[in-house]
CHARMM-style PDB file with segment names, atoms N, HN, CA, C and O in Angstrom:
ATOM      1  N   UNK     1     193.987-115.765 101.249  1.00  0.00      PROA
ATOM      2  CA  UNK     1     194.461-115.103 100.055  1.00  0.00      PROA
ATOM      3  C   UNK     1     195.840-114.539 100.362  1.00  0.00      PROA
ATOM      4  O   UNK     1     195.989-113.960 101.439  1.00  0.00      PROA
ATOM      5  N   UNK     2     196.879-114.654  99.506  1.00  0.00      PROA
ATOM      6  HN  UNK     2     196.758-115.124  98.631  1.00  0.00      PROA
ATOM      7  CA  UNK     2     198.230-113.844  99.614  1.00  0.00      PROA
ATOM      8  C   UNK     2     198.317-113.078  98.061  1.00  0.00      PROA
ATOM      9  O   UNK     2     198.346-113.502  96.906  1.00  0.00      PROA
ATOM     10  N   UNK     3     198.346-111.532  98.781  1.00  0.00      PROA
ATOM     11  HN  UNK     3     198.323-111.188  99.720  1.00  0.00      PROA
ATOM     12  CA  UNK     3     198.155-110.674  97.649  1.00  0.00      PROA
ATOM     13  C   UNK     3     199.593-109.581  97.914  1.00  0.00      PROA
ATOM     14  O   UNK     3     199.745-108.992  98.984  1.00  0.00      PROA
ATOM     15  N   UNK     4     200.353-109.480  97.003  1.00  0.00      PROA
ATOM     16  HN  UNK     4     200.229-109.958  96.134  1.00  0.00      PROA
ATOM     17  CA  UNK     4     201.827-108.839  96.940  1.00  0.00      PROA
ATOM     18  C   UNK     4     201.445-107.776  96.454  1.00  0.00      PROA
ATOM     19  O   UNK     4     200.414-107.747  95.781  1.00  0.00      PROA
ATOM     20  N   UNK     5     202.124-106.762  96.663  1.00  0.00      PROA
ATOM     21  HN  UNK     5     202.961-106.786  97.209  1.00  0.00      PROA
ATOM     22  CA  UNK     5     201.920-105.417  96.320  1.00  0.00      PROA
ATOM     23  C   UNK     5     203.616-104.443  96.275  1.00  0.00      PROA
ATOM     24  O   UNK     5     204.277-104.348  97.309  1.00  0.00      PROA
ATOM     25  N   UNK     6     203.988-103.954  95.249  1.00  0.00      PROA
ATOM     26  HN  UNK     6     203.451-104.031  94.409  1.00  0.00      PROA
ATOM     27  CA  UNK     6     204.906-103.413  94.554  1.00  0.00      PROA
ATOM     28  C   UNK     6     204.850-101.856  95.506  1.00  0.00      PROA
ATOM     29  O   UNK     6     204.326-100.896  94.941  1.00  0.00      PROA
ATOM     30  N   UNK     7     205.250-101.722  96.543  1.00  0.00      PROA
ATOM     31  HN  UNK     7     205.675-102.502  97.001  1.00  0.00      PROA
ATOM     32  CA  UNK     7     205.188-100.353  96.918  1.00  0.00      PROA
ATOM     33  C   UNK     7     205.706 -99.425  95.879  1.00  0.00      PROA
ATOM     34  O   UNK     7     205.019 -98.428  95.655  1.00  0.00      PROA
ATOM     35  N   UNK     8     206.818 -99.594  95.200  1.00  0.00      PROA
ATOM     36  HN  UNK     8     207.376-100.404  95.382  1.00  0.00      PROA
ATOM     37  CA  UNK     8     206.692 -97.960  94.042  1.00  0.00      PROA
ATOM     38  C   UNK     8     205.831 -97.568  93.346  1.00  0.00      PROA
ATOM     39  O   UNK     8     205.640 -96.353  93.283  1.00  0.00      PROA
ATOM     40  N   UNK     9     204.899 -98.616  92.476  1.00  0.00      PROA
ATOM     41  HN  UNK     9     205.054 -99.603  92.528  1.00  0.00      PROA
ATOM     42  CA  UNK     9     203.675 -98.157  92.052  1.00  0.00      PROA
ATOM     43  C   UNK     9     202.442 -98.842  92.032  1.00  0.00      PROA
ATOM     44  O   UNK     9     201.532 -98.726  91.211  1.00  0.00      PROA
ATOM     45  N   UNK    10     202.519 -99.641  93.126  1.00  0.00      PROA
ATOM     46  HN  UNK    10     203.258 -99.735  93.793  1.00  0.00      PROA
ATOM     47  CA  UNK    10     200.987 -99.864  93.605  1.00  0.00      PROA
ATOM     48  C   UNK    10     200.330-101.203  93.095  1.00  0.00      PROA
ATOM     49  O   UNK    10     199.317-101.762  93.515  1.00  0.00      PROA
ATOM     50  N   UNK    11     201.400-101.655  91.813  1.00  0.00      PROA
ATOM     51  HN  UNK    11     202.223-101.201  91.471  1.00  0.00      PROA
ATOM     52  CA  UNK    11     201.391-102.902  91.588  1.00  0.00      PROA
ATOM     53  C   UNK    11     200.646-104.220  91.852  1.00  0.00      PROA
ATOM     54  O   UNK    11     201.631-104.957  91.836  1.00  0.00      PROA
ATOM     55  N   UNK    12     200.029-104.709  91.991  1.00  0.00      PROA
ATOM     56  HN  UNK    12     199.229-104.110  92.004  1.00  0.00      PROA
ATOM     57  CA  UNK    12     199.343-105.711  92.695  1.00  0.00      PROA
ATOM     58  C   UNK    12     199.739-107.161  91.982  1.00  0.00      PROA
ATOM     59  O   UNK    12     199.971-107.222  90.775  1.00  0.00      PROA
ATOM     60  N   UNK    13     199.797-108.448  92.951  1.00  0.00      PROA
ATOM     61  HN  UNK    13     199.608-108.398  93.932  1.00  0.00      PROA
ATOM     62  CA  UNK    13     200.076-109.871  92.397  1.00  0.00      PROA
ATOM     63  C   UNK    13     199.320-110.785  92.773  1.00  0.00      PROA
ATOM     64  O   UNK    13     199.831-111.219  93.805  1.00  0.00      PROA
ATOM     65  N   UNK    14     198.184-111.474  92.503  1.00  0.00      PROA
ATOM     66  HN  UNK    14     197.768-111.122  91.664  1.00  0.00      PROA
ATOM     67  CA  UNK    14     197.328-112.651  93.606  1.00  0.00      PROA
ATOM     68  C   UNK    14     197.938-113.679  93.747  1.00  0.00      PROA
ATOM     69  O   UNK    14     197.829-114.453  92.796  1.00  0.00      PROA
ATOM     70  N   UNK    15     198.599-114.031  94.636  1.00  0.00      PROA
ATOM     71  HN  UNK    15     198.688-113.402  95.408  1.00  0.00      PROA
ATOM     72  CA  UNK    15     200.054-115.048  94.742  1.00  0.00      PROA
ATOM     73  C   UNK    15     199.095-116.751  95.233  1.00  0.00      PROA
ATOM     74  O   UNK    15     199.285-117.874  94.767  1.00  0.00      PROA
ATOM     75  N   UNK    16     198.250-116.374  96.142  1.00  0.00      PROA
ATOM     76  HN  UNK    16     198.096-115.462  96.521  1.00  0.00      PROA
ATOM     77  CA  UNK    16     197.015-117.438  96.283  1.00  0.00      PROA
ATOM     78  C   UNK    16     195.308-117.075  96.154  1.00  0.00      PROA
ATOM     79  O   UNK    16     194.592-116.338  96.832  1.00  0.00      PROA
ATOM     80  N   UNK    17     195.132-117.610  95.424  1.00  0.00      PROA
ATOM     81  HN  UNK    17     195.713-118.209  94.873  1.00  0.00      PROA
ATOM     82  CA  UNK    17     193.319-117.358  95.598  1.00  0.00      PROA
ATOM     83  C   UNK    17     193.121-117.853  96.923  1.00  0.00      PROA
ATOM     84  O   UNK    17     193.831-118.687  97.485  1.00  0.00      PROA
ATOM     85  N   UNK    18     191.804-117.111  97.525  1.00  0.00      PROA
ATOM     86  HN  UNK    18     191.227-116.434  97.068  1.00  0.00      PROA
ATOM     87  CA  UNK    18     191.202-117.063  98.686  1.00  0.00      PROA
ATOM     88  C   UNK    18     190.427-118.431  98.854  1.00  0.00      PROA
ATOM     89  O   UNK    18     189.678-119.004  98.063  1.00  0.00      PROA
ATOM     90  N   UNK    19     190.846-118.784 100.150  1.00  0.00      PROA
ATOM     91  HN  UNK    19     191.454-118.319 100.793  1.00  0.00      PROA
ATOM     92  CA  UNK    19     190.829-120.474 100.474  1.00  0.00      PROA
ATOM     93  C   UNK    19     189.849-120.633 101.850  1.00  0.00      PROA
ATOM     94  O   UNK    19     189.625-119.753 102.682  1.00  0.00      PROA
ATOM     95  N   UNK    20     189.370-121.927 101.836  1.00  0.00      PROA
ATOM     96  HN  UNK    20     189.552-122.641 101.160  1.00  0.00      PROA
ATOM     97  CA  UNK    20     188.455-122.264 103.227  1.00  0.00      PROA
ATOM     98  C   UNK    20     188.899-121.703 104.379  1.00  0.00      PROA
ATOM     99  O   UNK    20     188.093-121.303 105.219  1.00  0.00      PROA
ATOM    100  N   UNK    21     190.593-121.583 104.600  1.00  0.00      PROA
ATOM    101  HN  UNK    21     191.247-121.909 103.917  1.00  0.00      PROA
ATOM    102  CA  UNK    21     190.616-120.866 106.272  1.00  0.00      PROA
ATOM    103  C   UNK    21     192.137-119.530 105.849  1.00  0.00      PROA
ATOM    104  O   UNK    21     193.018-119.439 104.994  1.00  0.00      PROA
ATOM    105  N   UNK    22     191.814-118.977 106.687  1.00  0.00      PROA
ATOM    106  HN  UNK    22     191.098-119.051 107.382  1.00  0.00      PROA
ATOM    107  CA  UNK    22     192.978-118.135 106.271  1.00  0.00      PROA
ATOM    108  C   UNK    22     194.002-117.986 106.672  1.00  0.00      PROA
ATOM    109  O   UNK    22     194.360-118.461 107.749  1.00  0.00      PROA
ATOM    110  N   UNK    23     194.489-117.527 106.175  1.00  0.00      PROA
ATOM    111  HN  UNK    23     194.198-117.141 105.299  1.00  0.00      PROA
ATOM    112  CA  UNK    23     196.383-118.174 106.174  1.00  0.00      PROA
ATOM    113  C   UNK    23     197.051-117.609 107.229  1.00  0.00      PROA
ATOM    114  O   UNK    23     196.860-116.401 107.372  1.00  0.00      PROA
ATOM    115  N   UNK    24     197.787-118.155 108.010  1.00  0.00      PROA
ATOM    116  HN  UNK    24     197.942-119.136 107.893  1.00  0.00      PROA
ATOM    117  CA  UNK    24     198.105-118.118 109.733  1.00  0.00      PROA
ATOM    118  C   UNK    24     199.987-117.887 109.492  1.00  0.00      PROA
ATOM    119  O   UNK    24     200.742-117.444 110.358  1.00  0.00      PROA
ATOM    120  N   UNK    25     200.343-118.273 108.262  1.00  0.00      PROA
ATOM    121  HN  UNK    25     199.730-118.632 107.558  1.00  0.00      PROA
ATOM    122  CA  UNK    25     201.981-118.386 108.679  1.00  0.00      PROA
ATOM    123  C   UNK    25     202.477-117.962 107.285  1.00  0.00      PROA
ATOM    124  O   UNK    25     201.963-118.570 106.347  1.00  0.00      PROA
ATOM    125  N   UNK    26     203.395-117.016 106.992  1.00  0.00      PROA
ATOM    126  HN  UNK    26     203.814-116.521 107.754  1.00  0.00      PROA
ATOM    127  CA  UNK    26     203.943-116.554 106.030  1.00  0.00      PROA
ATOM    128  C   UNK    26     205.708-116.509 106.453  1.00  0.00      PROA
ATOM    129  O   UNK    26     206.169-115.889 107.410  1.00  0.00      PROA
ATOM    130  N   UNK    27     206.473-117.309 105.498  1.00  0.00      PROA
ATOM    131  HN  UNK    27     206.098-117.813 104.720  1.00  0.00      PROA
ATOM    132  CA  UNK    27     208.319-116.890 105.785  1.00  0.00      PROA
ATOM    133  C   UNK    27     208.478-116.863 103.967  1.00  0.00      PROA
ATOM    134  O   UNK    27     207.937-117.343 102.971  1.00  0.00      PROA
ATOM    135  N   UNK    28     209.631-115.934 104.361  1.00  0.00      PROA
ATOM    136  HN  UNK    28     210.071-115.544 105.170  1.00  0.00      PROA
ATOM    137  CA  UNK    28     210.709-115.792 102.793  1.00  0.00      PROA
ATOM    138  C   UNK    28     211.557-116.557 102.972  1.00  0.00      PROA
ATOM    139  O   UNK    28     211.846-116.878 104.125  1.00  0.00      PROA
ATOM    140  N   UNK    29     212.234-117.097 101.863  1.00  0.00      PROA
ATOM    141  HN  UNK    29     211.999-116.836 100.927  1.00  0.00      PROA
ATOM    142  CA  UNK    29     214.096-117.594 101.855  1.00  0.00      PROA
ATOM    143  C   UNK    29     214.612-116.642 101.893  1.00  0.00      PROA
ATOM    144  O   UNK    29     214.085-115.536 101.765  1.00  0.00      PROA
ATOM    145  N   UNK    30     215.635-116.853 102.058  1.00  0.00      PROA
ATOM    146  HN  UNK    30     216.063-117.751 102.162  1.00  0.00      PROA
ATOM    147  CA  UNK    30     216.949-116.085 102.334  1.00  0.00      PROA
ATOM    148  C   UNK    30     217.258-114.980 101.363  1.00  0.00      PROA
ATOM    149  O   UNK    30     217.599-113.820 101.596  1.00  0.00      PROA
ATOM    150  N   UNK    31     217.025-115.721 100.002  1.00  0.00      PROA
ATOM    151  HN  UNK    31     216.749-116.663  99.813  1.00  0.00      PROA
ATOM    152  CA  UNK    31     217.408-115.118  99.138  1.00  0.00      PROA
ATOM    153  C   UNK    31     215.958-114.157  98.087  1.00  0.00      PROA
ATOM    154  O   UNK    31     216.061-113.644  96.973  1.00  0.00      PROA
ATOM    155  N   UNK    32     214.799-114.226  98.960  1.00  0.00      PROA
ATOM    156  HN  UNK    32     214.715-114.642  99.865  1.00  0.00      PROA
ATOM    157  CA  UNK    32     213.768-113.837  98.548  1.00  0.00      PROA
ATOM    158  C   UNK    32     213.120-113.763  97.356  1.00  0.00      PROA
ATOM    159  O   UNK    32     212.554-112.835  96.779  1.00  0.00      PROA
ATOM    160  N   UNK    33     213.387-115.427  96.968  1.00  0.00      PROA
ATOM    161  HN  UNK    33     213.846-116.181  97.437  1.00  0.00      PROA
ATOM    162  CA  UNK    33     212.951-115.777  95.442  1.00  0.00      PROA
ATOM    163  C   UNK    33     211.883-117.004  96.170  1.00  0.00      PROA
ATOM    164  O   UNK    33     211.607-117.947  95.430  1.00  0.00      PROA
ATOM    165  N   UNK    34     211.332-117.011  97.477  1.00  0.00      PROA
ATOM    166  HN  UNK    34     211.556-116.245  98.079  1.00  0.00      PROA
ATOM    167  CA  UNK    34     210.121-118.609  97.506  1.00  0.00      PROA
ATOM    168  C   UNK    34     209.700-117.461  98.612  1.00  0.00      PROA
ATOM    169  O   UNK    34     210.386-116.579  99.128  1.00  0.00      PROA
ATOM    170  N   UNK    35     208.093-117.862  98.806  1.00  0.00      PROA
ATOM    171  HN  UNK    35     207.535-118.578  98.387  1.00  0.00      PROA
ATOM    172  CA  UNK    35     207.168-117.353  99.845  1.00  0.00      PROA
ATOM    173  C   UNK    35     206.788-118.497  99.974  1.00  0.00      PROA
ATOM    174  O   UNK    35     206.429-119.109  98.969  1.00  0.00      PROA
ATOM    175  N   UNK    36     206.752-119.240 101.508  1.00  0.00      PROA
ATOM    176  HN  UNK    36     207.044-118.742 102.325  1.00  0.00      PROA
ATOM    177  CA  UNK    36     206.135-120.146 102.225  1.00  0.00      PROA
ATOM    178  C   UNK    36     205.232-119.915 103.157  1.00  0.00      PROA
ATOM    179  O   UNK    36     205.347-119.262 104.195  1.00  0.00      PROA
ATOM    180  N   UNK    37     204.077-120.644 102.613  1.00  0.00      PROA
ATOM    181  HN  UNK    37     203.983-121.174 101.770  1.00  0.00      PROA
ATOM    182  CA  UNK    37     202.659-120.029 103.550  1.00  0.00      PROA
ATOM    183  C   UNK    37     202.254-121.246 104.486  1.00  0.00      PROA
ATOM    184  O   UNK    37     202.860-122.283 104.214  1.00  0.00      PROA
ATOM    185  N   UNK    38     201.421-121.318 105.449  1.00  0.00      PROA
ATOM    186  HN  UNK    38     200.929-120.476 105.670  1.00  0.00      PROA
ATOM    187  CA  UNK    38     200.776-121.944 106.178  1.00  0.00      PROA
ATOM    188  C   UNK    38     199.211-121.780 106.457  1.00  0.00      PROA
ATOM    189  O   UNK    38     199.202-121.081 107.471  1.00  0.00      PROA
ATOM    190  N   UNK    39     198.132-121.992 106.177  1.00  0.00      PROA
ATOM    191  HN  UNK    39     198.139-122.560 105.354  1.00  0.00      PROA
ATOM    192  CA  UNK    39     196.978-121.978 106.669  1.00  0.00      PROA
ATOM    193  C   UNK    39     196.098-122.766 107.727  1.00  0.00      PROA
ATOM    194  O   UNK    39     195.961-123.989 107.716  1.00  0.00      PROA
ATOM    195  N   UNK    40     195.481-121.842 108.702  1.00  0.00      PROA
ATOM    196  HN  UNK    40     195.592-120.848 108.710  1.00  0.00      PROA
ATOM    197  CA  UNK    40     194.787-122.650 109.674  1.00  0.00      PROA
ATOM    198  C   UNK    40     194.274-124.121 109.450  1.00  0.00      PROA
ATOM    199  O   UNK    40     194.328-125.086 110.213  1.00  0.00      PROA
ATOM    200  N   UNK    41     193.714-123.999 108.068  1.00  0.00      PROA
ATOM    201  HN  UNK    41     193.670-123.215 107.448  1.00  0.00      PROA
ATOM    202  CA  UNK    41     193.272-125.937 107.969  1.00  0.00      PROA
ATOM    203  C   UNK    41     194.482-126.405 107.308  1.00  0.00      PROA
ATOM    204  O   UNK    41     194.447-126.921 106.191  1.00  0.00      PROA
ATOM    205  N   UNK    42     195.479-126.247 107.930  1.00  0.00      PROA
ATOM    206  HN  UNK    42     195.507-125.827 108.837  1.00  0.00      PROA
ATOM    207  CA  UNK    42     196.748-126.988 107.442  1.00  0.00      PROA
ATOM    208  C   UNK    42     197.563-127.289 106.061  1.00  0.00      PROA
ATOM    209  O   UNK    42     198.475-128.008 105.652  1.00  0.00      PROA
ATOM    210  N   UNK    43     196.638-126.262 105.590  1.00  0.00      PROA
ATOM    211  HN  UNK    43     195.898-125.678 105.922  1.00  0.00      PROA
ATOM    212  CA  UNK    43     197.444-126.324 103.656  1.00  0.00      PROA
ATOM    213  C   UNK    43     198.370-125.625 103.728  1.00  0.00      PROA
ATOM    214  O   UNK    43     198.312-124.641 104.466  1.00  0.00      PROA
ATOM    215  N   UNK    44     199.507-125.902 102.994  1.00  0.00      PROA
ATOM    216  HN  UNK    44     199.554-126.701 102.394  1.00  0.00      PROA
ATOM    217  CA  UNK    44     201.160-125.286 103.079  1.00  0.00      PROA
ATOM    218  C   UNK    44     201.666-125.462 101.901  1.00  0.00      PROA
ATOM    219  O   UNK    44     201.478-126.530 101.317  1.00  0.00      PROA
ATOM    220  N   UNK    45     202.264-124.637 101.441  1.00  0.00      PROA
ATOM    221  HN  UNK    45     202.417-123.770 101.915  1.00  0.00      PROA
ATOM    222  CA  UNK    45     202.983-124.518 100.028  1.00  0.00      PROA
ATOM    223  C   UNK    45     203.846-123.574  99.991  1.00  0.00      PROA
ATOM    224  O   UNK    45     203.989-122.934 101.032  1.00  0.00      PROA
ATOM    225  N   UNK    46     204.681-123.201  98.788  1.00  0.00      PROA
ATOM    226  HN  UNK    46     204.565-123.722  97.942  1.00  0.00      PROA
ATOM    227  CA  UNK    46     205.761-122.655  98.602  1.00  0.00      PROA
ATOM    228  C   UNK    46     205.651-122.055  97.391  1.00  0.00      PROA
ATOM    229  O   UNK    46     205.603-122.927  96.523  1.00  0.00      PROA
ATOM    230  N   UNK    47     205.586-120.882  96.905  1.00  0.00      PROA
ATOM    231  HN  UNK    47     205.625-120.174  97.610  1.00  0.00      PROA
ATOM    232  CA  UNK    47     205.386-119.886  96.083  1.00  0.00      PROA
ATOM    233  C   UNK    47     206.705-119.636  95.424  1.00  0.00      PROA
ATOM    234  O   UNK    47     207.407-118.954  96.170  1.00  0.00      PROA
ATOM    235  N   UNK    48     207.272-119.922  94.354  1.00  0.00      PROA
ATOM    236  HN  UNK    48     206.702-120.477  93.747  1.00  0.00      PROA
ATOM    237  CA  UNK    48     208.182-119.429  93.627  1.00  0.00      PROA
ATOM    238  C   UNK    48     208.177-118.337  93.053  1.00  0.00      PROA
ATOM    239  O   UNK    48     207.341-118.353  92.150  1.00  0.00      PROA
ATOM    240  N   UNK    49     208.837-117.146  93.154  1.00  0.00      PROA
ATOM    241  HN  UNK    49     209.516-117.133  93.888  1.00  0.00      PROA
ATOM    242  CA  UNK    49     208.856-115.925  92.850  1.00  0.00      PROA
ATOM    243  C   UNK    49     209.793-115.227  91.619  1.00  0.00      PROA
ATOM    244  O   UNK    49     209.628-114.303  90.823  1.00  0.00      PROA
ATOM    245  N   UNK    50     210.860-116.188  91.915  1.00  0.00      PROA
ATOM    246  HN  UNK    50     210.995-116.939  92.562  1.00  0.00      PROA
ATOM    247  CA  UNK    50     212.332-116.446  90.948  1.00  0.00      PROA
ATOM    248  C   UNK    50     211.561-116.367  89.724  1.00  0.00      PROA
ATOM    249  OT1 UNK    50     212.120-116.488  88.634  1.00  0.00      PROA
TER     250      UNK     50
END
């Protein structure tokens, strides 16, 4: 599961529903508009945030 959270007010986002293995690798771009994940059984994707 990748769940974002708004520190000023507590905000919450479910960015992935909770999957067979759990997720081992998280990077931002540069410009912090994509979240790229990695999970132990090898599923990988890219989260657009923009």
């Amino acid at each position: 599961m990748i769940m974002l959270a708004r520190i000023e007010d507590g905000a919450e986002i479910l960015a992935r529903k909770p999957g067979a293995a759990p997720v081992s690798a998280l990077a931002w771009s540069a410009d912090g508009g994509n979240l790229a994940f990695g999970t132990e059984d090898g599923v990988a994707g890219v989260i657009d945030l923009a």
